[in-house]
N, C-alpha and C positions, 0 to 999 in steps of 0.2 A: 351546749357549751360554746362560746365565743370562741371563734377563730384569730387568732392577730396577725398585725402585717410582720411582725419582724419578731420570728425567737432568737433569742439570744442565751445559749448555753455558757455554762461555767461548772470547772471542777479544780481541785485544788491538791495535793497530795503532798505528801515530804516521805525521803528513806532515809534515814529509818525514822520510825515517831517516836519520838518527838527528832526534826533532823533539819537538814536543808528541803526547805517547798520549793514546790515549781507549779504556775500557775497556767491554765487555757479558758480561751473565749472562742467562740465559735458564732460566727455571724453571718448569714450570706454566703455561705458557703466558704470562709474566709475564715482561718485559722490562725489564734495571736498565741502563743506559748512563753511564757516567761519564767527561766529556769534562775534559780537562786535567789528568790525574794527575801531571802531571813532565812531566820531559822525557829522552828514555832511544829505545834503539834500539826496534825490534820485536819484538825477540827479550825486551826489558825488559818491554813492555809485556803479551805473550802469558803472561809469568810473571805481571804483578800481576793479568792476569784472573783466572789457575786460584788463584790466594789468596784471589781476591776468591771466586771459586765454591765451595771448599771453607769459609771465611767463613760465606757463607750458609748452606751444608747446617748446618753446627753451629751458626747464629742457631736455626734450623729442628728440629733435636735430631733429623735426620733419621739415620740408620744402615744402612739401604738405598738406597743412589744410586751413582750412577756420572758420573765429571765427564768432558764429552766436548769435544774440541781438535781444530784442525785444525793446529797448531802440531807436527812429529812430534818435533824436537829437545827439545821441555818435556816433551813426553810422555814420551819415553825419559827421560829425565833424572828427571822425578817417580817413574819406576818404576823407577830404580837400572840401567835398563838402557845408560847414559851418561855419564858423568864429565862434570863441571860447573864450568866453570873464570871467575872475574872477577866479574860481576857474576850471572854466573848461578849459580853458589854462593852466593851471598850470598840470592838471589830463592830457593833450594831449601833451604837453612837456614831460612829461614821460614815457608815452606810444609811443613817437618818438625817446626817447635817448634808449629804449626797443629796439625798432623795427630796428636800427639803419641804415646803408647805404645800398643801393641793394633796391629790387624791395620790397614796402611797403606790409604787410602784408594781406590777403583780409579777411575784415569784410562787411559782411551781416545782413540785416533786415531780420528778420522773425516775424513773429504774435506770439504774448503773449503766443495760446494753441500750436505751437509748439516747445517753449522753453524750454528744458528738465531741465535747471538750473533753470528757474522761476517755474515750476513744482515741482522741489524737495524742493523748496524755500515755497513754499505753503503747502506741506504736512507737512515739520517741525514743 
């Protein structure tokens, strides 16, 4: 399994769900939190992280990373390995006009206790 120079975690949540999201990125050991982005289910939310994570890698002009979720439906779905229906097509059409031509960006599953953004997202 390939190693990369830069992960980049994301998780997403809202209380109640469907309710107010609050989004984290985790990079570098650098934590970005953004509380009251909308109002949208979980599954809303877990999308406007990984935008917000791939966002950053390209503030960054980074080109080796890997965006890491614990979300498995965003994941499958960012990897085509999903059909994406309501408003999560709409959240994966953005995150495609993001990511835009060239080899798609690589997003990964991980478990919830590995998730340094879901982590910071809980201590909050």
């Amino acid at each position: 399994m390939k190693s990369y120079r830069t992960k980049i975690y994301f998780d997403g949540g809202c209380r109640p769900n469907p309710g107010v999201m609050e989004i984290a990125v985790v990079a570098g050991g650098v934590v970005q939190i953004e509380r009251d982005v909308g109002t949208g289910s979980s599954m809303d939310a877990e999308w406007l992280a990984l935008v917000a994570a791939l966002r950053l890698a390209r503030a960054r002009g980074l080109d080796d990373f890997v965006l890491l979720g614990d979300a498995a439906t965003v994941v499958a779905q960012a990897n085509g390995a999903a059909g994406a229906r309501g408003s999560a097509a709409a959240h994966l059409a953005a995150y495609r006009a993001l990511a835009g031509a060239g080899p798609p960006p690589r997003v990964r599953h991980i478990g919830r206790h590995q998730n340094l953004a879901g982590i910071a997202l809980a201590r909050r």
